[in-house]
N, C-alpha and C positions, 0 to 999 in steps of 0.2 A: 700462544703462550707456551714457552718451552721451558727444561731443565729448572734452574732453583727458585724462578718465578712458581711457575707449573707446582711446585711441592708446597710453597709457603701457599698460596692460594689455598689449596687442598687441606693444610693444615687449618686453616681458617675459617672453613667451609663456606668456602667461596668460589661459585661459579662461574665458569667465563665465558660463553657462546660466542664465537665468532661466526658469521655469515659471509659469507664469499659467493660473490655472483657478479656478473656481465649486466649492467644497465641498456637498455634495448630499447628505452624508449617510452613513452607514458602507453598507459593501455590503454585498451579502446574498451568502448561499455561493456562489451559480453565478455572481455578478460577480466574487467574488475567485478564483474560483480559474480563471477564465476570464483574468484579467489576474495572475497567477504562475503563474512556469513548474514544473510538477508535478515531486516529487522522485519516482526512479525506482531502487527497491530491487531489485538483480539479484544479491545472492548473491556479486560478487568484490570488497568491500571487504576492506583487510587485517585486521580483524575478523571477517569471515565467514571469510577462508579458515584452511584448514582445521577451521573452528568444528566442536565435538562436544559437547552436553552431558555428556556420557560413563556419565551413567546414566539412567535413569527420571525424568521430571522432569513436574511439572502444568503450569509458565509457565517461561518466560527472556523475556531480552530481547536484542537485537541492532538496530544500527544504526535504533535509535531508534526502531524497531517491538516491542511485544510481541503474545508469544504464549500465547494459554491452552489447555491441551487439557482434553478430557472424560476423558481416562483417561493416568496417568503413564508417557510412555514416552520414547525417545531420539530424540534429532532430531540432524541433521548435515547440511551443508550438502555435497552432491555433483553429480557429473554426469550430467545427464537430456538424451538424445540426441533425446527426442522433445519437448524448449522448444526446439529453436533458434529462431532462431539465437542466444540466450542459454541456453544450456544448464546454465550452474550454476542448483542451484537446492536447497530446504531441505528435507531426505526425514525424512517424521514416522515414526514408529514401526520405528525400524531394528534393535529385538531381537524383533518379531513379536510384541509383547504382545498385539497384537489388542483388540477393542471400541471403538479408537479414534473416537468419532461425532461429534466436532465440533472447530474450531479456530478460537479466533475474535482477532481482530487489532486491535490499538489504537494507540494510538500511547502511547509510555514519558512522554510531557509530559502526556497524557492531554488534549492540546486536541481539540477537533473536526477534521474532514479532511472532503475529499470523493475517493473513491475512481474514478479513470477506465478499469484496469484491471489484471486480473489473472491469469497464466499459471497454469493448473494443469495434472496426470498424476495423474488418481485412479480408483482401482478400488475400490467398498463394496458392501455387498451391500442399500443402496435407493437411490434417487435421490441426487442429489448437487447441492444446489442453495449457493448464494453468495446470503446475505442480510445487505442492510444494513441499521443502527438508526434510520439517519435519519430523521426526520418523521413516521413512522408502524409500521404493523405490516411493512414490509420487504417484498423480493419476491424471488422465486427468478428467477436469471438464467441459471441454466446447470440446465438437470433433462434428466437422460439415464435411463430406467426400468430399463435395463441394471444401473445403477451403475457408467457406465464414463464418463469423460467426457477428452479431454486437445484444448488448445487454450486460445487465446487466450478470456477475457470481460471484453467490454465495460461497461460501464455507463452507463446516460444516465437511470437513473431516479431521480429526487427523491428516493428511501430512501437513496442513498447518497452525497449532498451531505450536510456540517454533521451528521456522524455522530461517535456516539463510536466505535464499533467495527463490524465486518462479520464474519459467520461461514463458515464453507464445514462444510456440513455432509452425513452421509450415512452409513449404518452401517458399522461395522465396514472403517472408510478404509484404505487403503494412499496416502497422498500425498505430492507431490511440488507444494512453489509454486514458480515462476518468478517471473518479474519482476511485480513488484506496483507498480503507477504511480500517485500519490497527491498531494492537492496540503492542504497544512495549513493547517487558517485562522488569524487572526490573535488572540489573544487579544480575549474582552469587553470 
């Protein structure tokens, strides 16, 4: 916008940004989700609070994340003193059904995502590893022999860019997710 455009505009106080760039082509997961800012699931939306399924349940959904489990039990969103400093957070199996071995996370739109990280508090009786679908057979990011694991995990590996889903798996779980940080990609 030039000359007596450019003045009336400004007299009006009106804006004009123009953008100028070279179209390159659609990005690949690690450009897009390097260039949007990751949405960050922490358990105090007015949807989650107080959230309870209130009985034995395989899946739900919540703030746009779904959940599958390996065995039907209760979940509810409470407070875990050992995520701060976001301490609400989503406690699976809260009638002690037990066998609980796996949980694994989607998104409700079912597009692809690339996962940057994820707060867990688990106790199972093997390993407890966080594996994504992406691009291949996945990788474990957190394995504790214990079955004890609580702490922040990161992600930086290519399984878990342009994923449909991630699992956190490990026998006979008692868990707790914290904030689960994720960035969606854009529709095909």
């Amino acid at each position: 916008v030039t000359g007596a455009m450019s003045s009336r505009l400004g007299r009006l106080g009106v804006v004009v940004v123009v953008l100028v760039g070279a179209v390159v082509g659609p990005l690949t997961s690690s450009q897009w989700a390097s260039a949007v800012a990751p949405t960050v699931e922490d358990y105090t939306s007015l949807a989650a609070t107080n959230f309870d399924t209130g009985t034995n349940v395989l899946s739900f959904n919540l703030d746009g994340l779904h959940y599958a489990m390996s065995e039907a039990v209760r979940e509810e969103v409470l407070t875990d003193g050992s995520l701060a400093p976001d301490p609400e957070s989503m406690g699976f199996d809260m009638t002690s059904v037990g066998n609980l071995n796996s949980v694994t996370i989607s998104l409700v739109s079912g597009s692809r995502f690339s996962l940057s990280s994820i707060d867990l508090d688990v106790l199972a009786d093997a390993n407890v590893t966080v594996t994504g679908n992406g691009g291949g057979s996945g990788s474990p990011i957190a394995n504790d022999a214990s079955g004890y694991y609580t702490g922040t995990v990161t992600t930086s590996n290519a399984s878990f860019t342009g994923m449909n889903s991630f699992t956190i798996s490990g026998g006979n779980m008692v868990l707790n997710i914290g904030r689960v940080v994720y960035t969606p990609e854009p529709a095909a």
